[in-house]
LUMVONU-869368 format. One record per residue (C-alpha): x, y, z. Coordinates in nm, 4 decimals, decimal comma. Layout:
<sites>
u = X&v = Y&w = Z .
...
</sites>
This chain:
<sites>
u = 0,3642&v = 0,9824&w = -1,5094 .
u = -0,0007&v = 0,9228&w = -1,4293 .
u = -0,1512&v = 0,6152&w = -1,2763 .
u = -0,3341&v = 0,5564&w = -1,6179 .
u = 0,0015&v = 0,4534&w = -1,6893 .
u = 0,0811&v = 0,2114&w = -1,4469 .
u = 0,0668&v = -0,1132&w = -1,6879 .
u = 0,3666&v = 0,0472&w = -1,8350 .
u = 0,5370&v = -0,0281&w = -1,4840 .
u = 0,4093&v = -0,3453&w = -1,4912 .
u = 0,5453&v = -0,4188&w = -1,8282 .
u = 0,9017&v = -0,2482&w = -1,7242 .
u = 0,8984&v = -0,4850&w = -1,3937 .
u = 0,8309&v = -0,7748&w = -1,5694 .
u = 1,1229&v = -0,7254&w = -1,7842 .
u = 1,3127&v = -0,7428&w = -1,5283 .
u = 1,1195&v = -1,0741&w = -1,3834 .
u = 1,2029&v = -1,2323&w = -1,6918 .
u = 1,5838&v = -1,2178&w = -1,5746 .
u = 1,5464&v = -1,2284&w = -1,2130 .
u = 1,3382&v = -1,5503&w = -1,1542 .
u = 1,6274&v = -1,7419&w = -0,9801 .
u = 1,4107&v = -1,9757&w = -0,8059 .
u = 1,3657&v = -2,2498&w = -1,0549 .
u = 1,0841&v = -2,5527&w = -1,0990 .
u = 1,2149&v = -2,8259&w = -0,8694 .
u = 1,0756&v = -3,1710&w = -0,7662 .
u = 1,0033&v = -3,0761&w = -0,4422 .
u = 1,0713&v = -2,8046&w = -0,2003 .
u = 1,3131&v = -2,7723&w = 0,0729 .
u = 1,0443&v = -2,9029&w = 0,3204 .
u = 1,0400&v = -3,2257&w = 0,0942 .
u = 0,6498&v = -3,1627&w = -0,0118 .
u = 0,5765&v = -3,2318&w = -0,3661 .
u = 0,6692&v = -2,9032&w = -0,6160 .
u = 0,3767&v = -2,8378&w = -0,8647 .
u = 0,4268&v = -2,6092&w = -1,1338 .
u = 0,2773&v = -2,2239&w = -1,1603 .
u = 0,0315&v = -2,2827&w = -1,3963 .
u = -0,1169&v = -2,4887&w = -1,0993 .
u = -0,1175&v = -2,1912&w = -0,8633 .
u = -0,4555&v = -2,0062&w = -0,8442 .
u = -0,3757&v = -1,6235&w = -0,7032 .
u = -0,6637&v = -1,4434&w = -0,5193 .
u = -0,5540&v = -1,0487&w = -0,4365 .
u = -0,8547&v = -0,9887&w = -0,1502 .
u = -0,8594&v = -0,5942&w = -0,0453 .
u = -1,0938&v = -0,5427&w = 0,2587 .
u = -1,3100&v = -0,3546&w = 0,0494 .
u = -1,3484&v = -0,1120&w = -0,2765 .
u = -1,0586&v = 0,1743&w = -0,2849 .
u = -0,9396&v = 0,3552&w = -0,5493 .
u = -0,5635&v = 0,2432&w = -0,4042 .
u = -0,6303&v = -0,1055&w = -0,5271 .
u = -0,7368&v = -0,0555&w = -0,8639 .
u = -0,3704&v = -0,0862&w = -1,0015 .
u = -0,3972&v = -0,4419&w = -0,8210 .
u = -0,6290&v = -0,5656&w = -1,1253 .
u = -0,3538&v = -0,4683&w = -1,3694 .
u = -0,0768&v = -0,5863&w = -1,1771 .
u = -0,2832&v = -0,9666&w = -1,1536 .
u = -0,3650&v = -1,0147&w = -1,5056 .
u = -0,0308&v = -0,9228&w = -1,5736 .
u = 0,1359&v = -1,1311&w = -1,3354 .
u = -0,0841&v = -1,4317&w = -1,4590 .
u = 0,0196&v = -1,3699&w = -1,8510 .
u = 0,4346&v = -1,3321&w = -1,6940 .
u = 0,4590&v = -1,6614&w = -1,4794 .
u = 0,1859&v = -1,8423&w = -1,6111 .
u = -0,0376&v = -1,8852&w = -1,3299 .
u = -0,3425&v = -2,0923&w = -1,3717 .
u = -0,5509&v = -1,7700&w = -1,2585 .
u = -0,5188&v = -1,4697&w = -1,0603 .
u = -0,8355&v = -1,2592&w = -1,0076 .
u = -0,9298&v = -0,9417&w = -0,8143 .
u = -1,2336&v = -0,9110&w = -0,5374 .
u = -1,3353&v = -0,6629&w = -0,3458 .
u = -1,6943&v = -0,7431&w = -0,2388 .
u = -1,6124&v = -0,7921&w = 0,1206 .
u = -1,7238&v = -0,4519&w = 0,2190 .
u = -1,5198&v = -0,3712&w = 0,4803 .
u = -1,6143&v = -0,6735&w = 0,7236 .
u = -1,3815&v = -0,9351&w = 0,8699 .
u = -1,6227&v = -1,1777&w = 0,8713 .
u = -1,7615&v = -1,1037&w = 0,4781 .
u = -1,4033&v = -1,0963&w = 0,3779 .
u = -1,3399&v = -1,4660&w = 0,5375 .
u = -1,6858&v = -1,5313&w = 0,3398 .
u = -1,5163&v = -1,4269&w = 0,0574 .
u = -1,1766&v = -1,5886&w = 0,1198 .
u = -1,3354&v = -1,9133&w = 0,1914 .
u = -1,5735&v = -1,9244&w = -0,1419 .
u = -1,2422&v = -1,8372&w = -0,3691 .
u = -1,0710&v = -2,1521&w = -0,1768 .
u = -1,3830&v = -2,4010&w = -0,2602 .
u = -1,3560&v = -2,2772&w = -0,6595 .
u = -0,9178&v = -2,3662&w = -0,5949 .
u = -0,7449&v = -2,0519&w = -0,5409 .
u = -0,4800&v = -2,1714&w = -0,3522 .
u = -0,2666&v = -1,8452&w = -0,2874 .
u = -0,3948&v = -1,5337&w = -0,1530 .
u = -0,2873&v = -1,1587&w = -0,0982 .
u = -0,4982&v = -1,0122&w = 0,1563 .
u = -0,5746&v = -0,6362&w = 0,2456 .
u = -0,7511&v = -0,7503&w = 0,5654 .
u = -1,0675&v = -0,5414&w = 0,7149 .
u = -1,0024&v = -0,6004&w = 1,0956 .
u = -0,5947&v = -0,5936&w = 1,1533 .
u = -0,6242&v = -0,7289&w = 1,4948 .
u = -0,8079&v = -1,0067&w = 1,3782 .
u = -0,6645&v = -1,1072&w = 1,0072 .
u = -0,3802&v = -1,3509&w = 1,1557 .
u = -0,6672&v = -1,5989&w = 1,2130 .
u = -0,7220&v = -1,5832&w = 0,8867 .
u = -0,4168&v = -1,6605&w = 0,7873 .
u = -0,3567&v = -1,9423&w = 1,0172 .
u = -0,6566&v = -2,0697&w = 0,8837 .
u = -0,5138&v = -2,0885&w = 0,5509 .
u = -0,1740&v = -2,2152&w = 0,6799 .
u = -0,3472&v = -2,5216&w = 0,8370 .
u = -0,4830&v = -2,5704&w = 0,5107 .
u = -0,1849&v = -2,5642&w = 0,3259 .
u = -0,2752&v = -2,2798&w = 0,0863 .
u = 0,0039&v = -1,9603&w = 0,0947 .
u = -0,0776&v = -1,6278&w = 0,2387 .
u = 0,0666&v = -1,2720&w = 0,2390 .
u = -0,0548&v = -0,9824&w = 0,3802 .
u = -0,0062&v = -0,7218&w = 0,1167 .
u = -0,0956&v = -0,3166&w = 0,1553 .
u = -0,1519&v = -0,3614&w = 0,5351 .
u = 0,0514&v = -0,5962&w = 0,8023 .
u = -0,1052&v = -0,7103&w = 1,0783 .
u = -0,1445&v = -0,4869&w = 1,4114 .
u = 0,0872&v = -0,6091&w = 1,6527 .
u = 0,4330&v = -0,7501&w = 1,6029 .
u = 0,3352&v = -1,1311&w = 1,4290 .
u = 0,2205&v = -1,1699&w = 1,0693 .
u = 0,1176&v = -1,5243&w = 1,0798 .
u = 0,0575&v = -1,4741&w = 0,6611 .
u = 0,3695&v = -1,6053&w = 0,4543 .
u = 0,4904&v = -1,2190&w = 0,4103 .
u = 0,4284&v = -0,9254&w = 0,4462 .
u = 0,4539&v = -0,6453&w = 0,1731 .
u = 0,3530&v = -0,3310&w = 0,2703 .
u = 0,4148&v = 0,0673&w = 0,3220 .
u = 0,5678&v = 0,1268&w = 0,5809 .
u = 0,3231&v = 0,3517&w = 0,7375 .
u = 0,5031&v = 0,5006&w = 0,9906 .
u = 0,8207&v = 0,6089&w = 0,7560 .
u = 0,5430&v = 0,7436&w = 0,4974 .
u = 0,4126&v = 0,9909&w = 0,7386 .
u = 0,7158&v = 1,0898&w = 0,8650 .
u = 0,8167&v = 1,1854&w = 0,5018 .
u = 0,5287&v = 1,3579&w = 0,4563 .
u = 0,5100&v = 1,5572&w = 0,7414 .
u = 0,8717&v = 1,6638&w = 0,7025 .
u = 0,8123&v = 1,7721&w = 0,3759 .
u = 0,5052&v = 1,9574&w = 0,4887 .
u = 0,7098&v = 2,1347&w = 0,7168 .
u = 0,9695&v = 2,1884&w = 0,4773 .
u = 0,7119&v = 2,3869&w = 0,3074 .
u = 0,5807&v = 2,5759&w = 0,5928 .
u = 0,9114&v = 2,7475&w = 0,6591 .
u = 0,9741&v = 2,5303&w = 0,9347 .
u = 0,6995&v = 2,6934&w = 1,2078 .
u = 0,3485&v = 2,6844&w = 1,2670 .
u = 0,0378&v = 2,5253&w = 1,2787 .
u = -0,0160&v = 2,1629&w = 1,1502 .
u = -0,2814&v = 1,9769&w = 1,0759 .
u = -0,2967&v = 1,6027&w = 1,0371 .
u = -0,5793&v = 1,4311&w = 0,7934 .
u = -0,6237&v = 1,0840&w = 0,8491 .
u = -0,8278&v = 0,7260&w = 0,8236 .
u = -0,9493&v = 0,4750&w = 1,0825 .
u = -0,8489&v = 0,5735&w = 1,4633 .
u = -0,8223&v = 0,2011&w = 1,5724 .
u = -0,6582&v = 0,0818&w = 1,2532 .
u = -0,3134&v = 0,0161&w = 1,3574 .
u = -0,1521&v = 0,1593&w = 1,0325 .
u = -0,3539&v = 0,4769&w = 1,0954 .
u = -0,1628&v = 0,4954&w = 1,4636 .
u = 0,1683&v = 0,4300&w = 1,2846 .
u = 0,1214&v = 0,7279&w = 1,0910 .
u = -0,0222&v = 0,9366&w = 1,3143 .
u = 0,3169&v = 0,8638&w = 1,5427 .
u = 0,5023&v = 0,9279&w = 1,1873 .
u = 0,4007&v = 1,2724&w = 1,1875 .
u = 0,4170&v = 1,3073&w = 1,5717 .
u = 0,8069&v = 1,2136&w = 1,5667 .
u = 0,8416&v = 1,5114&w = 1,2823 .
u = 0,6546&v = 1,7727&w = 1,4855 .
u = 0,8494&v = 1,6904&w = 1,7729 .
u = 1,1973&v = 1,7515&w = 1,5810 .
u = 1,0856&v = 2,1149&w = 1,5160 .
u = 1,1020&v = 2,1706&w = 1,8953 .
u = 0,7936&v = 2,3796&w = 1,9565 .
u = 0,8230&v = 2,5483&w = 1,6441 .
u = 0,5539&v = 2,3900&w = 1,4791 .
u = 0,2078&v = 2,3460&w = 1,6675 .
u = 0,0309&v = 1,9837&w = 1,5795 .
u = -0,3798&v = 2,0306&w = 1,6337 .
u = -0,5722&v = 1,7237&w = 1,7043 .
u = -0,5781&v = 1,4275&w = 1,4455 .
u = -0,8290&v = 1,4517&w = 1,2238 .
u = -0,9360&v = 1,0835&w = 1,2213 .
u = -1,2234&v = 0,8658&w = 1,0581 .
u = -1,2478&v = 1,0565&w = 0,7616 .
u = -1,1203&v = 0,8352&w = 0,4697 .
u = -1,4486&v = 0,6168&w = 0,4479 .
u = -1,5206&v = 0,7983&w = 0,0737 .
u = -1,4529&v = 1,1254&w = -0,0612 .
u = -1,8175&v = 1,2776&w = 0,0360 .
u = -1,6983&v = 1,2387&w = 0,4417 .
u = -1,3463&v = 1,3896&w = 0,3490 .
u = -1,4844&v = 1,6662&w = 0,2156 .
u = -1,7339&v = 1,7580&w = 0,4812 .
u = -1,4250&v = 1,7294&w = 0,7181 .
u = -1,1939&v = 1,8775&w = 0,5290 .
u = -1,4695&v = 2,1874&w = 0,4916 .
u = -1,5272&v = 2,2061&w = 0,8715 .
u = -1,1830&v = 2,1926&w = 0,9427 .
u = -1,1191&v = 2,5278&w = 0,7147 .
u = -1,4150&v = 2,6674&w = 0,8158 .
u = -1,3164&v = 2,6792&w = 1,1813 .
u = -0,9273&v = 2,6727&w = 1,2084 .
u = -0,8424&v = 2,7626&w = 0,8115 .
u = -0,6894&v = 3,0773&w = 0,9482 .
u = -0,4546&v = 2,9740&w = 1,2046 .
u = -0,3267&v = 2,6861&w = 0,9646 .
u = -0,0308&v = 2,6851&w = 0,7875 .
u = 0,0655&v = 2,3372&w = 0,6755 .
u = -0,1320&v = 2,0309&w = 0,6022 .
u = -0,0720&v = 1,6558&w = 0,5971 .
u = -0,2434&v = 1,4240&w = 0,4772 .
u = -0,1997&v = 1,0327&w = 0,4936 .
u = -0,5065&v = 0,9047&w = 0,3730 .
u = -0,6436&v = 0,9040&w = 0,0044 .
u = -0,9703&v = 1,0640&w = 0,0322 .
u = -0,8948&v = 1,3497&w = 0,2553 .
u = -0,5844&v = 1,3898&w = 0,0175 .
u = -0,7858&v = 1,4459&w = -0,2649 .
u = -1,0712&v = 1,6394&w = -0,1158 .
u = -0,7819&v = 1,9166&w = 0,0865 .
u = -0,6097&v = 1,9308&w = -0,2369 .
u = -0,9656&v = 2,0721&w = -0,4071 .
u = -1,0808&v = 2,2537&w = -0,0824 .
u = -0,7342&v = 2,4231&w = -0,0268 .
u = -0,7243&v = 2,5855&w = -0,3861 .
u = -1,0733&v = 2,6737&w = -0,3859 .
u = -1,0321&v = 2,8632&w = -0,0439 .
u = -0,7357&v = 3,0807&w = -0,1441 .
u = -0,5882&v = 3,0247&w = 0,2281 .
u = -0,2029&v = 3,0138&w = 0,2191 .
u = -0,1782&v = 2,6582&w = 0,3781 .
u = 0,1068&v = 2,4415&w = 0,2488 .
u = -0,0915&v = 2,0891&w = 0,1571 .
u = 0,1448&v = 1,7775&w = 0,1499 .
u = -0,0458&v = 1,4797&w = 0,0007 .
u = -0,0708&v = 1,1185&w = 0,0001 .
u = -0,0728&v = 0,8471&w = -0,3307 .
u = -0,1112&v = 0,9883&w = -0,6586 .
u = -0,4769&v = 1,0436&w = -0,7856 .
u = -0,4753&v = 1,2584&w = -1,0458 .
u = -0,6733&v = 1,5784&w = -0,8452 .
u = -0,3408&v = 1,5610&w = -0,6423 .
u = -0,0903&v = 1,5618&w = -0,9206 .
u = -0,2360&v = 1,8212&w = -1,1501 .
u = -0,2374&v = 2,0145&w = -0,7932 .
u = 0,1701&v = 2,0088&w = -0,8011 .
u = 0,1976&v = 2,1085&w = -1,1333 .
u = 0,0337&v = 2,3987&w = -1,0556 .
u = 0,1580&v = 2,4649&w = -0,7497 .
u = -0,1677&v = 2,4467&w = -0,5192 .
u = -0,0134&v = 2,1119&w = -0,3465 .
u = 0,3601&v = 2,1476&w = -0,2491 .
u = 0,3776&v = 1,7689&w = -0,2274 .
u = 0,2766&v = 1,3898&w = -0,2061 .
u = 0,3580&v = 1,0177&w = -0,0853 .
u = 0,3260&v = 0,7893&w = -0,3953 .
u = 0,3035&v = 0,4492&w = -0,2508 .
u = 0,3241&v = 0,1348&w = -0,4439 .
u = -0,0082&v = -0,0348&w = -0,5164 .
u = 0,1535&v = -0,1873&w = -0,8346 .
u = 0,4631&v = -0,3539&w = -0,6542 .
u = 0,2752&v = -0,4927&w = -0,3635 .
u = -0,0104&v = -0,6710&w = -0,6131 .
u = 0,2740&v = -0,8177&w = -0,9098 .
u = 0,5914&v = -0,8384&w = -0,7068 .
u = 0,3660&v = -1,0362&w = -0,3942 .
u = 0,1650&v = -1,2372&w = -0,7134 .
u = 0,4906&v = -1,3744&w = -0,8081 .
u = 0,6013&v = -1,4901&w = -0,4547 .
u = 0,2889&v = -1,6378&w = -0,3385 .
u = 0,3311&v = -1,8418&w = -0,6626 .
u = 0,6352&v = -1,9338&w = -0,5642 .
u = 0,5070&v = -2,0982&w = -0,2472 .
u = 0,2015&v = -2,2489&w = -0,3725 .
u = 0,3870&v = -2,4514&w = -0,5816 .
u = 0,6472&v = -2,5398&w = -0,2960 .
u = 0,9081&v = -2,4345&w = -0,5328 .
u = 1,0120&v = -2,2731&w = -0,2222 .
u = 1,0072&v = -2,1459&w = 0,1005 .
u = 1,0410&v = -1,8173&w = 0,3124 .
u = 1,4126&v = -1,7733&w = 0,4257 .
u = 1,2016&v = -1,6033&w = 0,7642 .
u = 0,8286&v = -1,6834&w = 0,7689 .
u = 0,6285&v = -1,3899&w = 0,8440 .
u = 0,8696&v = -1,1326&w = 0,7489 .
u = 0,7502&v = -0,7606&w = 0,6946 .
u = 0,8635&v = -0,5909&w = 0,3756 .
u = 0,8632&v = -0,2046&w = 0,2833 .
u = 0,7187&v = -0,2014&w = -0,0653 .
u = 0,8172&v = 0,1467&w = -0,0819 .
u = 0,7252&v = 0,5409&w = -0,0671 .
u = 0,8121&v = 0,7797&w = -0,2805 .
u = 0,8376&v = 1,1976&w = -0,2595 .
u = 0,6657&v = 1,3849&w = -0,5054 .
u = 0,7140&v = 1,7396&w = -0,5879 .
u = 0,6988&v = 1,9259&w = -0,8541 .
u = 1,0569&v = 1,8623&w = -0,9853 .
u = 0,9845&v = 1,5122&w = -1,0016 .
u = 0,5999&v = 1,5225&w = -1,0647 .
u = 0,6909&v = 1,3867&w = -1,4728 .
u = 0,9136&v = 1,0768&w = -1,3461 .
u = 0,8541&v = 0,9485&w = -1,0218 .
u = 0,6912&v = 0,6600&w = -1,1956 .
u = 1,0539&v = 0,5979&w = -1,2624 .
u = 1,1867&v = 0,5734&w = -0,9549 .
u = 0,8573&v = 0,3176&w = -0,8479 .
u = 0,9228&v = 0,0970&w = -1,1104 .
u = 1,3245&v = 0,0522&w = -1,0265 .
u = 1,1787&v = -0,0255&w = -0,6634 .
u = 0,9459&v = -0,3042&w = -0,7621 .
u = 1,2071&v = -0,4440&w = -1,0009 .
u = 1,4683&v = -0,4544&w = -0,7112 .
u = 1,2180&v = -0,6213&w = -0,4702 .
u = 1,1827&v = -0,8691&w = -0,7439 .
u = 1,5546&v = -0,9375&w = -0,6726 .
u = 1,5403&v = -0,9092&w = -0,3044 .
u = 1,2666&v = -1,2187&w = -0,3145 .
u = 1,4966&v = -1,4141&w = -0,5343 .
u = 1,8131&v = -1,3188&w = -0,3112 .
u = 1,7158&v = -1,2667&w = 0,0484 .
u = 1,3640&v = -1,3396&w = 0,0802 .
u = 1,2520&v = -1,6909&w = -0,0816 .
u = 1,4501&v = -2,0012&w = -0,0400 .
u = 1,4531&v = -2,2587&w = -0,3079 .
u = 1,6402&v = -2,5834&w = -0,3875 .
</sites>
């Protein structure tokens, strides 16, 4: 199933909302402030900047608005990737009365100001795509790959397909992002399993800015090392989709594990030029977080543990699967609907 087809997931999760919503309108919450209802909850989803892995978040908004009827939910990505333009940003959507926000922030050593900010104003927060650097998320929640597991599954399966020995390379984004060093230690603890048998060459960092600088590094890479490689991983979207061109084209027998599922990538499966890819869940983290920042806007409830960090799931895809993985991503999202209602939120 293609991403074109991702409303279709949203339709199947919400479905499922429909039954699952077991935090109910109350007349106030368990901190004893005032309980509003949801059409009085304004959600803003705030990436750090335009990427195609957060154009299933305008979907997953509108949808989520029509589903718990929200008094709004938009989409905006004009921050640019800047910390400060995105707090621009943040700030203008809270003077027009968005009062909930889920935040891809630019600057992950800096975004829990941001969401202090917002705390001390009363208005919910959770940090959805990307958690914080560091070990506090001072946003509501967190829902997010985990990074760290991603890579690892990638770089297993990359080895997998390189007959367990050889040379690896790693494509990746920002060096000082922190989820770039999780994943770069992902595919560090999967080299080092091999014991010696497979060779890791220097990260390839810096190169997931747009798909013109993947390209060029993904080209300079094969142009100088193409023959001594025999896997690669990649754990960033443009360098994904620019290997998965550049490999094909160059006829070199490199096994190419992917990451997220442009289409470039999974036509590349069917036919066998990429052995593999990490689907993440864009969809999930934008309708699944829309409905729990709702549910703490209106103090209908509470976080059972404030700041907690939740894996909105990965997902292996190969070509066995390549037709129905959507599946399997849609049965996640509808069971972290439950796991909000169950573990997550607390309502009364």
């Amino acid at each position: 199933m293609r991403r074109t087809t991702l409303p279709l997931a949203v339709t199947a999760i919400t479905a499922a909302a429909l039954l699952l919503s077991g935090c109910t309108p109350q007349a106030s919450s368990g901190g004893g402030a005032e309980a509003t209802g949801l059409d009085t909850v304004k959600v803003a989803l705030v990436p750090g900047g335009p990427h195609p892995y957060f154009q299933p978040w305008i979907a997953a908004a509108d949808q989520a608005k029509t589903d718990f009827g929200l008094g709004d939910a938009t989409f905006n990505e004009t921050a640019g990737w800047d910390q400060t333009k995105e707090n621009d940003v943040i700030n203008s959507l809270v003077a027009n009365g968005y009062n909930a926000f889920g935040v891809f922030g630019v600057s992950p050593t800096d975004i829990n100001s941001t969401f202090q900010n917002l705390k001390q104003n009363g208005i919910a927060s959770a940090a959805l795509g990307s958690c914080p650097a560091g070990d506090v998320n001072d946003a509501d929640f967190c829902l997010s790959t985990d990074t760290e597991a991603a890579a690892y599954k990638a770089a297993q399966a990359t080895i997998q397909a390189m007959g367990g020995k050889g040379v690896l390379a790693h494509l990746t984004g920002v060096n000082v992002d922190s989820n770039t060093q999780r994943r770069i230690a992902g595919v560090k603890k999967a080299v080092e399993e091999t014991n010696g048998a497979v060779t890791l060459l220097p990260d390839v960092t810096d190169i997931d800015t747009d798909i013109t600088t993947a390209q060029k590094a993904v080209a300079d890479l094969l142009a100088s090392k193409g023959s001594e490689i025999t896997g690669i991983v990649s754990t960033a979207y443009n360098p994904a989709v620019a290997a998965a061109t550049a490999v094909k084209e160059s006829g070199l027998p490199i096994s190419l594990v992917a990451i997220d599922d442009d289409e470039t990538i999974l036509a590349a499966i069917e036919d066998g030029s990429v052995y593999a890819t990490i689907a993440q869940n864009p969809t999930g983290q934008a309708y699944v977080g829309s409905y729990a920042l709702a549910k703490l806007a209106s103090k209908e409830c509470t976080m059972a543990d404030p700041g907690a960090i939740i894996d909105s799931g990965s997902f292996v895809v190969t070509k066995e699967n390549v037709a129905t993985y959507d599946d399997e991503r849609t049965a996640a999202s509808e069971q972290l609907m439950k796991d909000f209602d169950a573990d997550h939120l607390v309502c009364s």
